[in-house]
C-alpha positions as CSV (number, residue, x, y, z in Angstrom):
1,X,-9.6,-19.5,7.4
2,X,-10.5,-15.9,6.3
3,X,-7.0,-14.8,7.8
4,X,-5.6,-16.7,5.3
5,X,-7.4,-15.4,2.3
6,X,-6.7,-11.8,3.7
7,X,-2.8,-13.0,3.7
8,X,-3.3,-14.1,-0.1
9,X,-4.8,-11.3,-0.7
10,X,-1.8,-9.0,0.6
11,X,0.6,-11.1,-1.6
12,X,-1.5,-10.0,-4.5
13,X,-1.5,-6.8,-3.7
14,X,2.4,-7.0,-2.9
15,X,2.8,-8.3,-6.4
16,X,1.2,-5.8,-8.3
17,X,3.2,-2.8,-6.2
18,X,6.4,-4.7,-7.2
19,X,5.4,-5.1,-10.7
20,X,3.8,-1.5,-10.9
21,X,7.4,-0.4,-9.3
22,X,9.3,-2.6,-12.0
23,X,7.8,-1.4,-14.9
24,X,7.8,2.5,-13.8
25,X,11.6,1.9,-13.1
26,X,11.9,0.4,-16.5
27,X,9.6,2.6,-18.4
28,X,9.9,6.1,-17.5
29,X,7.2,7.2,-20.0
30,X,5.1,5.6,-18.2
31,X,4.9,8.7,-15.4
32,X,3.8,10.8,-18.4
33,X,0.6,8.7,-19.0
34,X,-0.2,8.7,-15.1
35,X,0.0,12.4,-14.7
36,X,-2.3,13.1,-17.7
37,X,-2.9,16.7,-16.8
38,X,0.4,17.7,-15.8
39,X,2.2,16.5,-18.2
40,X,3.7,19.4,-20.2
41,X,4.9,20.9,-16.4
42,X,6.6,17.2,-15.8
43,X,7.9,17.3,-19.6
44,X,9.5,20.7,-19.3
45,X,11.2,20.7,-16.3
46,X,14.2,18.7,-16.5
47,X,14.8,17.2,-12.7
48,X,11.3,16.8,-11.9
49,X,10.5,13.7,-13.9
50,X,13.2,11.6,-13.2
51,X,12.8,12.4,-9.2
52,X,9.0,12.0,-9.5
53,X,9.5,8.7,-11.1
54,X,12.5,7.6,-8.5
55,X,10.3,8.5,-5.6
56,X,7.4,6.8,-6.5
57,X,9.2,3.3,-7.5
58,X,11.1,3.8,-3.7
59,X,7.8,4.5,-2.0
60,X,5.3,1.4,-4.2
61,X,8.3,-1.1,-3.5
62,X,8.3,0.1,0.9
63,X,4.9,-0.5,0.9
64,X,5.6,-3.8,-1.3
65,X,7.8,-4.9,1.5
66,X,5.7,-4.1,4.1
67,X,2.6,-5.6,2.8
68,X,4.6,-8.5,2.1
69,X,5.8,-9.1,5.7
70,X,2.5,-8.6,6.7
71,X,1.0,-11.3,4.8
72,X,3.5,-13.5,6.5
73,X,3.3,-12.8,9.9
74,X,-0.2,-11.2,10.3
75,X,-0.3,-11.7,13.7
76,X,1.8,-9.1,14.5
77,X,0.2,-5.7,15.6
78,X,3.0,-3.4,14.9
79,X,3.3,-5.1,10.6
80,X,-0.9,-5.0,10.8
81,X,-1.1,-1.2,11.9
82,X,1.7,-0.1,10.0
83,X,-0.2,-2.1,7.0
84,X,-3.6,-0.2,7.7
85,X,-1.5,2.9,7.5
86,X,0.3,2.7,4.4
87,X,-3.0,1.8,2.7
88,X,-4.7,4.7,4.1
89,X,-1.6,7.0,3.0
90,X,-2.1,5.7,-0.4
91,X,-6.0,5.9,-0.5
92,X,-5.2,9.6,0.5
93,X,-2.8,10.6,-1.6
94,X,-4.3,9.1,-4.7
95,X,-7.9,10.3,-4.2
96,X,-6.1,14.3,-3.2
97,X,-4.4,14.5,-6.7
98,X,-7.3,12.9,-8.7
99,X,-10.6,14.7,-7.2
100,X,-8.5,17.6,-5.3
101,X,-5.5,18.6,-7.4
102,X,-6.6,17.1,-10.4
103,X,-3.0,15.8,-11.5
104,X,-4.4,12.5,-11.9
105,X,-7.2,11.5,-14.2
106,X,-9.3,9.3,-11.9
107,X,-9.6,6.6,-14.6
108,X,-5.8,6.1,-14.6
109,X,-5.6,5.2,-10.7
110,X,-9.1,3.4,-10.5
111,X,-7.4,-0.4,-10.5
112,X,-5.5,0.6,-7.1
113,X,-7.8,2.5,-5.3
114,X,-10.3,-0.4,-5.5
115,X,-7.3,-2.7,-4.3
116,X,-6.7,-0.1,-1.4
117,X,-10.3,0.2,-0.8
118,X,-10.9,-3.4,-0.5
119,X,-7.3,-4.2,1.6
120,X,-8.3,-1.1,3.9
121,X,-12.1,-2.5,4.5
122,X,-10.7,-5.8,5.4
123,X,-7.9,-5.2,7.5
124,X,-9.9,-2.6,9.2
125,X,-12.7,-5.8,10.0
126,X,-10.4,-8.2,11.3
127,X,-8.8,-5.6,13.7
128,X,-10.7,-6.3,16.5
129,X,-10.0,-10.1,15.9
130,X,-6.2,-9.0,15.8
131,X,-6.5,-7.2,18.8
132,X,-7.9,-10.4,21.0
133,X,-5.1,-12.7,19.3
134,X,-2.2,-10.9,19.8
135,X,-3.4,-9.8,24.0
136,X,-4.1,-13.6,24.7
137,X,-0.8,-14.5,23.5
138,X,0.2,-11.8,26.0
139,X,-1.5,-12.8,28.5
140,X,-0.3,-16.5,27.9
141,X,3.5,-15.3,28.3
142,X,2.6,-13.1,31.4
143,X,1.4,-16.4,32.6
144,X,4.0,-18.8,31.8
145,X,6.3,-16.2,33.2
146,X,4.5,-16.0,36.5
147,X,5.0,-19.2,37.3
């Protein structure tokens, strides 16, 4: 039952990556409000917005994707990790430029931490229970295959 929630809960998160992805495509004054404190350096520079921007839609939508799959097939170890990773990726980038670098105000990436916190806390609880489900099914093919 709690699987399930955690799979609703990855479409949610899926959803707001692919809508935070839209409207950064769509909007690209929106990376100018993101990266508060560097703003005039992003302004200035002529290629560096537009590859910023392009990068971060391409990177929001793969981890879109991924979480999506995930939340459909949860079972499968190599989607889960992969899952766990690209949220810890995330955590880490977001919390080096807001306390580390300071490119990012904290207040502006608050919203997604607490999603990544929260996805990263539960899929790091029910990995132990994905680690029993996914070796008995292997050890129910080894079996079948034995015989």
């Amino acid at each position: 039952m709690a699987l399930s929630y955690l799979s609703y809960w990855l479409l949610i998160v899926s959803a707001y990556n692919f809508i935070g992805a839209a409207f950064l495509a769509c909007k690209p004054e929106s990376l100018e409000h993101l990266f508060v404190g560097s703003a005039n350096i992003l302004i200035n520079d002529g290629m560096t917005v537009p590859i910023l921007r392009r990068v971060i839609v391409w990177w929001t939508l793969t981890f879109a994707v991924l979480r999506t799959l995930t939340a459909f097939s949860l079972h499968h170890r190599a989607l889960y990790l992969s899952t766990l990773w690209s949220f810890l990726v995330w955590l880490g980038w977001s919390c080096s430029e807001a306390f580390y670098f300071q490119t990012v105000p904290p207040y502006t990436l608050s919203f997604g931490m607490g999603m990544g916190t929260i996805s990263t806390i539960w899929l790091l609880f029910y990995l132990p229970t994905m680690w029993s489900i996914t070796a008995n099914k292997r050890l129910k093919t080894e079996k079948l295959h034995c015989k």
